[in-house]
C-alpha positions as a Markdown table, in Angstrom:
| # | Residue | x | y | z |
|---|---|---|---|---|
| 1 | Unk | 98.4 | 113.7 | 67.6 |
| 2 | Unk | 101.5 | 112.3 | 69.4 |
| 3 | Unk | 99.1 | 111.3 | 72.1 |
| 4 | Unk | 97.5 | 108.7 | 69.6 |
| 5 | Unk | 101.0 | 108.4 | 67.6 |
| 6 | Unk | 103.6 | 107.5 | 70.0 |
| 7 | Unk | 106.7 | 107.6 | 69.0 |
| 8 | Unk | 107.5 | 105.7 | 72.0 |
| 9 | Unk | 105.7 | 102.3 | 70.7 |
| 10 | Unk | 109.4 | 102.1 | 68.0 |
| 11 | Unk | 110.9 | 100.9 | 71.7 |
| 12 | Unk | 108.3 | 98.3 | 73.2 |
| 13 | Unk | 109.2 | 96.9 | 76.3 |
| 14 | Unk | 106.4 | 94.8 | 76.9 |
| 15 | Unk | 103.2 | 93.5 | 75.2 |
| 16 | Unk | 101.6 | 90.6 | 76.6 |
| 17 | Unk | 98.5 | 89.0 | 78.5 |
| 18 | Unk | 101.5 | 87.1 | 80.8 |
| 19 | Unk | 100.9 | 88.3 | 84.5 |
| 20 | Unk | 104.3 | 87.0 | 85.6 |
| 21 | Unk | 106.3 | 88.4 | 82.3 |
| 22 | Unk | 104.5 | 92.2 | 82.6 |
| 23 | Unk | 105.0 | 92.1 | 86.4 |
| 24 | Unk | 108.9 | 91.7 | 85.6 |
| 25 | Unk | 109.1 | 93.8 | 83.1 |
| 26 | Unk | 107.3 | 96.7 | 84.7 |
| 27 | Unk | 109.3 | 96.3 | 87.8 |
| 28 | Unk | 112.9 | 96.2 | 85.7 |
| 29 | Unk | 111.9 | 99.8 | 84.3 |
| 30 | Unk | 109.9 | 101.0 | 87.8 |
| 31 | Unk | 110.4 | 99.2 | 90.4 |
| 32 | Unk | 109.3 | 96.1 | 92.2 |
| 33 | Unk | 105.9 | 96.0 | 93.2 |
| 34 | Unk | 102.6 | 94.1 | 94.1 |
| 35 | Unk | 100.0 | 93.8 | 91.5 |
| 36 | Unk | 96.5 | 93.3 | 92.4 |
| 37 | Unk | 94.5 | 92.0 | 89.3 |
| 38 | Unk | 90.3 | 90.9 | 89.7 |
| 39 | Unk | 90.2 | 87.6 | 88.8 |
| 40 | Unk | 87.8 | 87.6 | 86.6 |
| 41 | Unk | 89.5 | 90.1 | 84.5 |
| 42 | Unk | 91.6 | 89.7 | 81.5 |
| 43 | Unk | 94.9 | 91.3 | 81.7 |
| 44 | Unk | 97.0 | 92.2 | 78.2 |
| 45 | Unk | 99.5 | 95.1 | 79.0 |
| 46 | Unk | 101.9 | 97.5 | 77.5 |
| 47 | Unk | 105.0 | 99.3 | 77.8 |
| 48 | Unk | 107.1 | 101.3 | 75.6 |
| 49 | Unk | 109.9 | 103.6 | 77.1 |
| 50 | Unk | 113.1 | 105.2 | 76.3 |
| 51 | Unk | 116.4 | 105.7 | 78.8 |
| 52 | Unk | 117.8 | 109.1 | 78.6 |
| 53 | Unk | 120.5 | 110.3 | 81.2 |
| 54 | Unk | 119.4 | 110.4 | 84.2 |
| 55 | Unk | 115.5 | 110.4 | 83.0 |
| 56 | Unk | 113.1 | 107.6 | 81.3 |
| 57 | Unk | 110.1 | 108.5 | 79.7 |
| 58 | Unk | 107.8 | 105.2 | 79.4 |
| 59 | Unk | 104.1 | 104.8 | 78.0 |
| 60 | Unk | 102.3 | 102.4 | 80.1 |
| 61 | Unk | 98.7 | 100.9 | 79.9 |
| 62 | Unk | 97.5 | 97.6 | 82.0 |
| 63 | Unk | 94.7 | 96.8 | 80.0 |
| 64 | Unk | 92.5 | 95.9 | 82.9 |
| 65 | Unk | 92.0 | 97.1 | 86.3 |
| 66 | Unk | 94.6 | 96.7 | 88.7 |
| 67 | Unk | 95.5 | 98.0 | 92.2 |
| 68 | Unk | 99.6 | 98.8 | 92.5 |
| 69 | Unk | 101.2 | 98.8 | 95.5 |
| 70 | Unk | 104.5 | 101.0 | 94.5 |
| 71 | Unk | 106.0 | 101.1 | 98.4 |
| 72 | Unk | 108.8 | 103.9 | 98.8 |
| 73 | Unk | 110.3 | 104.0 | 95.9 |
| 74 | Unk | 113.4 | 105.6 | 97.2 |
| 75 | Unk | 115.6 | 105.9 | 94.1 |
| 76 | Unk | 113.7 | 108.2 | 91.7 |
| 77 | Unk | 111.0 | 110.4 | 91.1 |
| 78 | Unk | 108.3 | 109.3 | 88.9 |
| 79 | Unk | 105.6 | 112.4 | 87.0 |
| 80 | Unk | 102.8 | 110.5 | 85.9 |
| 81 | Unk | 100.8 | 112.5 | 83.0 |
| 82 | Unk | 97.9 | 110.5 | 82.0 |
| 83 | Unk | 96.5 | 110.1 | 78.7 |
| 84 | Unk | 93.7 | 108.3 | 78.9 |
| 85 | Unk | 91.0 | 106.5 | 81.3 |
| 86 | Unk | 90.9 | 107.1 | 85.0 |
| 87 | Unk | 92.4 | 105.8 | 88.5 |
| 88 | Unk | 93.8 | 107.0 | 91.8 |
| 89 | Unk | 97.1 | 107.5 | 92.9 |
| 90 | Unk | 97.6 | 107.5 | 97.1 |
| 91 | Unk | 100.9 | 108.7 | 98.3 |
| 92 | Unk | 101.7 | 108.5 | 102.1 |
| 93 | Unk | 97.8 | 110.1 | 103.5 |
| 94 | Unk | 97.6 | 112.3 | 100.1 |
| 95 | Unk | 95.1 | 110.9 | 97.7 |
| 96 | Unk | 94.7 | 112.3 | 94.4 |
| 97 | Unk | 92.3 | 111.3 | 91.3 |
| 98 | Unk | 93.7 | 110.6 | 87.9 |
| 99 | Unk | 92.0 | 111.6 | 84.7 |
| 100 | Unk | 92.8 | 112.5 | 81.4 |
| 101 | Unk | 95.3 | 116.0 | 81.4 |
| 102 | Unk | 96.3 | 115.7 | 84.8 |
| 103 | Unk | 100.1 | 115.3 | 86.1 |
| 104 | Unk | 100.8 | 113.7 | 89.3 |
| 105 | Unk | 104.1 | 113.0 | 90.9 |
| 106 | Unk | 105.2 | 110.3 | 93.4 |
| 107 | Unk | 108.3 | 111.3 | 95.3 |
| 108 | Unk | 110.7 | 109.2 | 97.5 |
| 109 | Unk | 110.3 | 108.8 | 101.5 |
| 110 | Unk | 106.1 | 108.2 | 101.1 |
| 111 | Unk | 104.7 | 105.0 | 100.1 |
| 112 | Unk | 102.6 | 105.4 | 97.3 |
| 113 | Unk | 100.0 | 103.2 | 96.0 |
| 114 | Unk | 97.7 | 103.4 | 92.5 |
| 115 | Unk | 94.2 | 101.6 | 90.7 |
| 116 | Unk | 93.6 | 102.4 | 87.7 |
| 117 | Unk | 90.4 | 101.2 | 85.2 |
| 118 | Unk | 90.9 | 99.0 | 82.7 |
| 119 | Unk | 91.6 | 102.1 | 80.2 |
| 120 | Unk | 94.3 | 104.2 | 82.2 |
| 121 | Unk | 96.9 | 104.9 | 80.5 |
| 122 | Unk | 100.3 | 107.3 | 81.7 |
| 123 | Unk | 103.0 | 108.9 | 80.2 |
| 124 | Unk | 106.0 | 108.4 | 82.9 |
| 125 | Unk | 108.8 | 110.7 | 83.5 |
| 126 | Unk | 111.1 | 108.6 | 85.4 |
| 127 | Unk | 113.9 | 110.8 | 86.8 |
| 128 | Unk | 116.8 | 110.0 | 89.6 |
| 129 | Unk | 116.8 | 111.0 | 92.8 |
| 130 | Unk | 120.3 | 112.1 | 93.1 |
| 131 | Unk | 119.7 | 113.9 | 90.0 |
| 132 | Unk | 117.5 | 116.0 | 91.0 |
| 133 | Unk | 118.9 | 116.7 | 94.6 |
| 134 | Unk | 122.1 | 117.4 | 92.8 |
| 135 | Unk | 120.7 | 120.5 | 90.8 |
| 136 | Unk | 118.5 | 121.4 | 93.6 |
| 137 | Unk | 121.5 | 122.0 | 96.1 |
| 138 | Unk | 123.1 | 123.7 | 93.1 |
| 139 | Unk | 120.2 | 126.4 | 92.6 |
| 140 | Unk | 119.8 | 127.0 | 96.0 |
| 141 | Unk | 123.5 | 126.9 | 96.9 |
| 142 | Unk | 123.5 | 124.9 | 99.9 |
| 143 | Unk | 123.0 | 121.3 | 101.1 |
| 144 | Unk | 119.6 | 120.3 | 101.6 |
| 145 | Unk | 117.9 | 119.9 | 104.8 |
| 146 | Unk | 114.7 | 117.5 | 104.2 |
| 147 | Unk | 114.3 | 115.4 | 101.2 |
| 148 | Unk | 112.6 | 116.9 | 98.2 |
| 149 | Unk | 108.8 | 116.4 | 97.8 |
| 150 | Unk | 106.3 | 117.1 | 94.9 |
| 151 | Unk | 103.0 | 118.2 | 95.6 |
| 152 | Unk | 101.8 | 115.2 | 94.1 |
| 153 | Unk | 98.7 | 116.3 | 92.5 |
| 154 | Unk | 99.3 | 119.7 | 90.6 |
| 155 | Unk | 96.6 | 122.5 | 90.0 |
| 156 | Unk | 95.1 | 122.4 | 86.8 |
| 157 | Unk | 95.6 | 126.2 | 87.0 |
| 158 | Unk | 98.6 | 126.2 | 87.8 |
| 159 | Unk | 100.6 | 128.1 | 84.8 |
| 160 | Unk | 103.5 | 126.2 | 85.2 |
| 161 | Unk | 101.4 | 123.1 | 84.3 |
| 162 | Unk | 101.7 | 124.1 | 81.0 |
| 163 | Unk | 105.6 | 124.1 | 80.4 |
| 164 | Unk | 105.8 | 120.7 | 82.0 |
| 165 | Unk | 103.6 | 119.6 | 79.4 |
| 166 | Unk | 105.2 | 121.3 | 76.4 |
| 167 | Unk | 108.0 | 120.3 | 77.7 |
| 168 | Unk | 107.0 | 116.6 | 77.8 |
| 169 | Unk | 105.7 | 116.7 | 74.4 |
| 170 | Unk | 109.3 | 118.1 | 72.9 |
| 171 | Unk | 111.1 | 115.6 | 74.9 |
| 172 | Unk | 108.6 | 112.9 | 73.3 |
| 173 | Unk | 109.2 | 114.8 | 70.1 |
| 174 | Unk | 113.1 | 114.4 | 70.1 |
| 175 | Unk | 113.1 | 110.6 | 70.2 |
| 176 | Unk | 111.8 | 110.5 | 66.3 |
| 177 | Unk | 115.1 | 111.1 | 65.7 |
| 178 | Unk | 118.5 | 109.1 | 67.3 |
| 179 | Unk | 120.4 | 111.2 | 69.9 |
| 180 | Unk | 123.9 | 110.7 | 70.9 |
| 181 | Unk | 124.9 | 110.7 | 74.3 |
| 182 | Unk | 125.7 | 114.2 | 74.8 |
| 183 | Unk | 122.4 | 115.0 | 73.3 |
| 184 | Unk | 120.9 | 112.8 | 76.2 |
| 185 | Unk | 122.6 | 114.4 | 79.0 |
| 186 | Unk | 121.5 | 117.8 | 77.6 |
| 187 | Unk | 117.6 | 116.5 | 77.5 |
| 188 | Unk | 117.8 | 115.0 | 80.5 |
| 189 | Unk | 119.3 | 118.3 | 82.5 |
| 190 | Unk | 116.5 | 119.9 | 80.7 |
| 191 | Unk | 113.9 | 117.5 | 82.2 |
| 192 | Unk | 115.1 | 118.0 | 86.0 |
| 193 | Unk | 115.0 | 121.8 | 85.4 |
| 194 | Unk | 111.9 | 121.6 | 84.1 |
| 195 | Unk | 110.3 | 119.9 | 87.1 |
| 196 | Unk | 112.3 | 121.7 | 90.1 |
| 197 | Unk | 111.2 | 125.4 | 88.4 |
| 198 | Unk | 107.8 | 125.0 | 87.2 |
| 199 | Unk | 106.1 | 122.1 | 89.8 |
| 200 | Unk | 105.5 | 122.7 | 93.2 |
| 201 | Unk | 107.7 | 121.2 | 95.8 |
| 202 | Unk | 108.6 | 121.9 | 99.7 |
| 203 | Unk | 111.8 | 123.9 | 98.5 |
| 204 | Unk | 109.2 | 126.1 | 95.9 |
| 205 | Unk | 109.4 | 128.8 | 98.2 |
| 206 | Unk | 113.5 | 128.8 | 98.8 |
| 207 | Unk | 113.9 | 128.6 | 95.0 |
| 208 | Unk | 111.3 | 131.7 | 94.6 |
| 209 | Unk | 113.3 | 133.7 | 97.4 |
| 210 | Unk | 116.4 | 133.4 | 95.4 |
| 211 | Unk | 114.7 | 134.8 | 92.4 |
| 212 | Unk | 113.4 | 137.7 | 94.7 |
| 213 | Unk | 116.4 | 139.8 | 94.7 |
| 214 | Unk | 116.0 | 139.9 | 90.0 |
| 215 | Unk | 112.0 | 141.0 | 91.1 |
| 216 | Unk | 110.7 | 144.5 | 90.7 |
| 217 | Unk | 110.0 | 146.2 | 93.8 |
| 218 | Unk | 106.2 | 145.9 | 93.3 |
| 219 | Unk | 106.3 | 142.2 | 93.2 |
| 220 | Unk | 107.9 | 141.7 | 96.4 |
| 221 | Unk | 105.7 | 143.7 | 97.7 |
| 222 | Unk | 102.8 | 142.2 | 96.4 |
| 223 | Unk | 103.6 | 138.6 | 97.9 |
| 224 | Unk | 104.7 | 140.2 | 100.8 |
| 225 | Unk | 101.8 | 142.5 | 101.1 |
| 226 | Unk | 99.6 | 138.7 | 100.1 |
| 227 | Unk | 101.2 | 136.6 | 102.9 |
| 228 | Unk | 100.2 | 139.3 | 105.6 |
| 229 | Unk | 96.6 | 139.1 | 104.7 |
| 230 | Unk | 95.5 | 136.0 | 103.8 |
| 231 | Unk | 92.5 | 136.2 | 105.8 |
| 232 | Unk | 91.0 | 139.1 | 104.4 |
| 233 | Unk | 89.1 | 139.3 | 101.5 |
| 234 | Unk | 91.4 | 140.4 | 99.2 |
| 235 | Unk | 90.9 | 141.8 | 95.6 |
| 236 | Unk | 93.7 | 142.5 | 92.8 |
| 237 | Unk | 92.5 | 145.9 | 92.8 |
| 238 | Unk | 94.0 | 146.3 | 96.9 |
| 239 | Unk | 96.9 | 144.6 | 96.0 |
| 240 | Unk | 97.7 | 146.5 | 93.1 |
| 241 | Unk | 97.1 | 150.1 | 95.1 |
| 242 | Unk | 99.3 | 148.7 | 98.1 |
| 243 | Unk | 102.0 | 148.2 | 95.9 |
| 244 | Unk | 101.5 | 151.7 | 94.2 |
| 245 | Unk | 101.5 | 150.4 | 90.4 |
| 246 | Unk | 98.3 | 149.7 | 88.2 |
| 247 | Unk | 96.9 | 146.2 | 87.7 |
| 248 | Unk | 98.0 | 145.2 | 84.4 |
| 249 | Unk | 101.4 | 146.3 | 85.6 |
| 250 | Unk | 100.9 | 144.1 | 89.0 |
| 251 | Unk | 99.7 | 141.5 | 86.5 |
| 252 | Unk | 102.6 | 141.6 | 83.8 |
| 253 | Unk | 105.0 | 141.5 | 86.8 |
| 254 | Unk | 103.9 | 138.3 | 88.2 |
| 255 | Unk | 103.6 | 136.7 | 84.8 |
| 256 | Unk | 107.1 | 137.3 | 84.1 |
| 257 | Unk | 109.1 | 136.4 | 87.2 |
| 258 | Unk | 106.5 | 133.9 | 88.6 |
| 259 | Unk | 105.0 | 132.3 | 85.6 |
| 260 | Unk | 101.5 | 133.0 | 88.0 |
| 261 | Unk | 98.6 | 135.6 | 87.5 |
| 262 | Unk | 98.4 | 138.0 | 91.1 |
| 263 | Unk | 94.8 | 135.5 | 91.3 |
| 264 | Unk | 96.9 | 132.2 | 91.2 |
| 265 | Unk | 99.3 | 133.0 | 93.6 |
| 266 | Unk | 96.9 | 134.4 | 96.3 |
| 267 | Unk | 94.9 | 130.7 | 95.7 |
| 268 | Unk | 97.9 | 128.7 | 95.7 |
| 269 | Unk | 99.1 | 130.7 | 98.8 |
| 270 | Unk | 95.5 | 130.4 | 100.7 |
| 271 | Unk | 94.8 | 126.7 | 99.6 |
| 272 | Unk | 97.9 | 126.2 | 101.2 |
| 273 | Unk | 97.4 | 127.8 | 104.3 |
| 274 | Unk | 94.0 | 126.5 | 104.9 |
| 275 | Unk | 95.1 | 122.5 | 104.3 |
| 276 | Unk | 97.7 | 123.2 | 106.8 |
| 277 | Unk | 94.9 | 125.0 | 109.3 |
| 278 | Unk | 92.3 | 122.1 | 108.3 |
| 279 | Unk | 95.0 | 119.4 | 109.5 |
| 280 | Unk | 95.8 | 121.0 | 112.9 |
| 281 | Unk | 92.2 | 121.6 | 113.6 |
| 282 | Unk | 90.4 | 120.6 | 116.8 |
| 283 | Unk | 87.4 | 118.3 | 116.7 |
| 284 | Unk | 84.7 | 121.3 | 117.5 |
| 285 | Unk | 85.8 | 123.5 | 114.7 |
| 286 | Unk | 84.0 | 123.2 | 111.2 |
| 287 | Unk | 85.5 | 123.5 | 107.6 |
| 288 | Unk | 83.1 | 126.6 | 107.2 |
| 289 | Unk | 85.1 | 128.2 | 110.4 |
| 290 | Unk | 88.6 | 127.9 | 109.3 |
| 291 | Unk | 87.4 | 129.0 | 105.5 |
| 292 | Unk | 86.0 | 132.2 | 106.6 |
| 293 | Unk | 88.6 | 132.5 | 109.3 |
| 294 | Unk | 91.3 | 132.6 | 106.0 |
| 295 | Unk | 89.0 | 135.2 | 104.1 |
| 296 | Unk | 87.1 | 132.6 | 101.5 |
| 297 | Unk | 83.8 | 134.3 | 100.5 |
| 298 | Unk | 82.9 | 131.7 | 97.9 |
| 299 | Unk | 83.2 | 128.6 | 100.0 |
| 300 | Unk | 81.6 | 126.3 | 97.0 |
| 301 | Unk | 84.0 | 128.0 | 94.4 |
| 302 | Unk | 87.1 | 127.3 | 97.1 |
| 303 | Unk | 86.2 | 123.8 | 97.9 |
| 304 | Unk | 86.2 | 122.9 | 94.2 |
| 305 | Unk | 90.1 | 124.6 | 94.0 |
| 306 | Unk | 91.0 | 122.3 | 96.9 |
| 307 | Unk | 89.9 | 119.3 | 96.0 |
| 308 | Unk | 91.6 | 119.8 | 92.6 |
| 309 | Unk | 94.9 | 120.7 | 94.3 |
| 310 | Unk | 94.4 | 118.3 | 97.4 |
| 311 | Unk | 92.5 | 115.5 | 95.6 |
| 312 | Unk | 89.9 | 115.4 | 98.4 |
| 313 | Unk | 87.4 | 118.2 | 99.8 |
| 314 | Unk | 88.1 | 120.3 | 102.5 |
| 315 | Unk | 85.8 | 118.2 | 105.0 |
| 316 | Unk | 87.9 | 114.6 | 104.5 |
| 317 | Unk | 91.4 | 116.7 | 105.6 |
| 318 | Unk | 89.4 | 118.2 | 108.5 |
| 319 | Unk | 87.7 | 114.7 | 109.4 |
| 320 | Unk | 91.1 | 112.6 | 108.9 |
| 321 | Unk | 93.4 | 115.7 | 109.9 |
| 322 | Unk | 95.6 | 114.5 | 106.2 |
């Protein structure tokens, strides 16, 4: 498997036990940073990565457990897919937990910071800043207002999950093979299209309004008909009859324009809502409160959803208001 198999280890960067030479390596391809290593740990790291465009995609292990303090890394964008062991990635007050399968991204504007065990390993998608601001303004057809932020830790569920990681693997795929220059440029206009369509970001919901007006009636009113009622118990069934079409149609729809199941959405849409609630929240109101306030039955099956998507339970963003 090309997770084993790397293509990438044809372009090594770095492979070496040397604290000073990996620390100026990794910062020439990342950025610089502070490095945290336990003494009485050995340390033999390395990196393999290829430039393309405006992206970089770079395979990078430590070899022992270290604690990275990234800062704001201001100039790019960095989707951290990891293959193997386990760590934590903090960005601004947003902590998430990396483990094999997941995809995390660190945007500019928030300090980040990141441990990882002796076995972590990550795939990195490095990609410019002004690259992706630069298509972002295009799609939405107006200047932006707020700098662009990635959730940082996505929803296993969530269906664009999926094409981000095909799409990783083909991009991995093409450097078997040389590429000229146009061929990188085409790649790496792929990659940032990639990310801003199928990863959630604070200009998500823009990009999906734009797309509203190519929507079938039912859809619209399906989110619309969603938003209004978050905090009501709400079953596919309702929604479908609201909208006046049959489920599988209601289901088909969203699959097609939203790359989302009807069920994924109304998650995404409450999980949302109820972080937001959870942060505001005065000291005398419990997480049980503002979860049945915002129609959770299953509070268990919820809390599980939100940890995944928030990298903490619902209690720590009540208790730290983050």
């Amino acid at each position: 498997m090309w997770v084993e198999d790397s293509v990438l280890k044809r372009f090594c960067l770095v492979d070496s036990s040397d604290y000073g030479q990996i620390k100026d390596v990794v910062s020439q391809h990342l950025r610089p940073h502070r490095m945290r290593l336990e003494q009485s740990r050995s340390l033999h790291s390395q990196l393999y990565g290829v430039c393309f465009g405006d992206c970089a995609l770079l395979d990078l292990r430590y070899g022992a457990a270290v604690e990275i303090d990234i800062g704001d890394i201001q100039d790019y964008y960095l989707l951290r897919f990891t293959l193997q062991g386990a760590g934590q990635v903090s960005q601004g007050r947003d902590v998430a937990v990396l483990r094999k399968g997941t995809i995390t991204v660190s945007s500019p504007s928030q300090h980040s910071t990141i441990q990882t065990d002796e076995k972590c390993r990550n795939l990195l998608l490095r990609v410019e800043r002004s690259a992706l601001e630069s298509q972002l303004q295009v799609m939405l057809g107006r200047a932006l207002t707020q700098p662009l932020i990635f959730q940082m830790c996505v929803d296993p569920q969530h269906q664009g999950l999926e094409i981000v990681r095909s799409s990783i693997e083909h991009i991995h795929a093409l450097h078997q093979h040389p590429m000229d220059d146009t061929m990188r440029l085409g790649v790496s206009a792929y990659a940032v299209s990639v990310l801003l369509t199928q990863l959630p970001h604070n200009y998500s919901a823009l990009i999906n309004l734009d797309r509203r007006s190519l929507m079938p009636r039912h859809v619209r009113l399906a989110q619309d008909y969603i938003e209004s009622h978050l905090n009501e118990a709400l079953t596919l069934v309702k929604v479908a009859e609201q909208c006046g079409v049959s489920v599988r149609t209601l289901q088909n729809g969203f699959a097609r324009f939203l790359n989302q199941t009807p069920t994924e959405y109304l998650r995404s849409r409450r999980l949302a809502r109820v972080h937001q609630a959870l942060k505001t929240a005065n000291g005398q109101t419990s997480v049980t409160d503002i979860l049945l306030d915002h129609g959770v039955s299953s509070i268990g099956h919820f809390a599980t959803h939100y940890r995944k998507e928030f990298g903490c339970l619902p209690s720590v963003t009540l208790k730290q208001h983050c």
